[in-house]
C-alpha positions in Angstrom: 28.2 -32.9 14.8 30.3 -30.8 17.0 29.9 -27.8 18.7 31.6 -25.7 16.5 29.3 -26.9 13.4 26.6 -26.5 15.3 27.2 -22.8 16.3 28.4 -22.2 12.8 24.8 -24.1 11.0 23.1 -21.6 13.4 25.0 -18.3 12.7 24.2 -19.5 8.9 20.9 -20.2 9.3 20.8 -16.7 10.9 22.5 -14.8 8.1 20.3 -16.5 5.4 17.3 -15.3 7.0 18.2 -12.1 7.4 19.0 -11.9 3.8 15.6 -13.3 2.6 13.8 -10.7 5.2 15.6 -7.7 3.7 15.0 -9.0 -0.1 11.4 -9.5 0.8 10.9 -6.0 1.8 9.8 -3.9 -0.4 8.8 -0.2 -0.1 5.1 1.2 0.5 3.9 3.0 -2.3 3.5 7.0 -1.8 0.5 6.7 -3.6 -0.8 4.1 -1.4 0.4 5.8 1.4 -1.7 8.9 0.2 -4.9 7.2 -0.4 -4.6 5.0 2.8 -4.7 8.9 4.2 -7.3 9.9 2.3 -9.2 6.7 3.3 -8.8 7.4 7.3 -10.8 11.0 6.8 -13.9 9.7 5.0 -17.1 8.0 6.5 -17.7 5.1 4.0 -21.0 4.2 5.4 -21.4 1.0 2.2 -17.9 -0.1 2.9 -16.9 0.6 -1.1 -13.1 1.1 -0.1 -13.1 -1.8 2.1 -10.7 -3.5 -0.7 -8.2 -0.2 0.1 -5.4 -2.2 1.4 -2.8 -0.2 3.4 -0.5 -3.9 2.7 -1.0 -3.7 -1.0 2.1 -2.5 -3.4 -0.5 -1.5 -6.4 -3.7 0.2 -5.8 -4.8 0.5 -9.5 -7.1 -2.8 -8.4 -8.7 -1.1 -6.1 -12.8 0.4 -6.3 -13.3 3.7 -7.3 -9.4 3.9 -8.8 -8.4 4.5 -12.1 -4.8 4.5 -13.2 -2.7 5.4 -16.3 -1.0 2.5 -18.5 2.1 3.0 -16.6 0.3 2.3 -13.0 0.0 5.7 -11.8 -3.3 6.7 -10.0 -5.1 9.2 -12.5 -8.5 9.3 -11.3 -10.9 8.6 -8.1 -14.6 8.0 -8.5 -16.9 8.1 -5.7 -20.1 9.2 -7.7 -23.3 8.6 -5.5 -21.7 6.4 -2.7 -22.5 8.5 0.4 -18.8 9.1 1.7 -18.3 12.1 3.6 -15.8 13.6 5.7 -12.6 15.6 5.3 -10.5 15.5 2.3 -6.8 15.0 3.1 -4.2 17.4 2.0 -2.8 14.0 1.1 -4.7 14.2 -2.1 -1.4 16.5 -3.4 0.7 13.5 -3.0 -1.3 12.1 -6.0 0.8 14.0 -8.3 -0.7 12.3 -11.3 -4.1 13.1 -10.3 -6.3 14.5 -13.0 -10.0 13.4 -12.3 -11.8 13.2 -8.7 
């Protein structure tokens, strides 16, 4: 190969990368983002929102969640697990909320 193919194979290589990066992104859930806040306020002294993943794209897996058919969070349990702490005014960005 040339020089010229070489520099072009690289500035391709480049581009194609950059494509799969932006495709791959995707954007953080407001509700995760709200109960990631809601997370960082409370003493979970039995670790039961360890699986309360600041990475994840859904958090209707996660312990103590409940969520609608359509994936929205609806309800948070925490009955007798010992969390304390201060409840986020993030709480309002669970606009779905009906049950804590």
């Amino acid at each position: 190969m040339n020089m010229a193919s070489n520099v072009f194979l690289v500035l391709l290589l480049h581009l194609l990368s950059s494509v799969t990066l932006c495709r791959s992104y995707e954007p953080r859930n407001h509700e995760v983002e709200a109960l990631i806040e809601l997370k960082a306020g409370l003493n979970d002294p039995h670790g039961m929102l360890i699986n309360w993943d600041e990475d994840s794209v859904d958090p209707c897996s996660w312990a103590m969640i409940t969520c609608s058919p359509e994936n929205l969070v609806v309800g948070l349990g925490a009955p007798s697990q010992y969390l304390s702490g201060t409840l986020s005014g993030a709480i309002g960005n669970l606009t779905n909320l009906r049950q804590v």
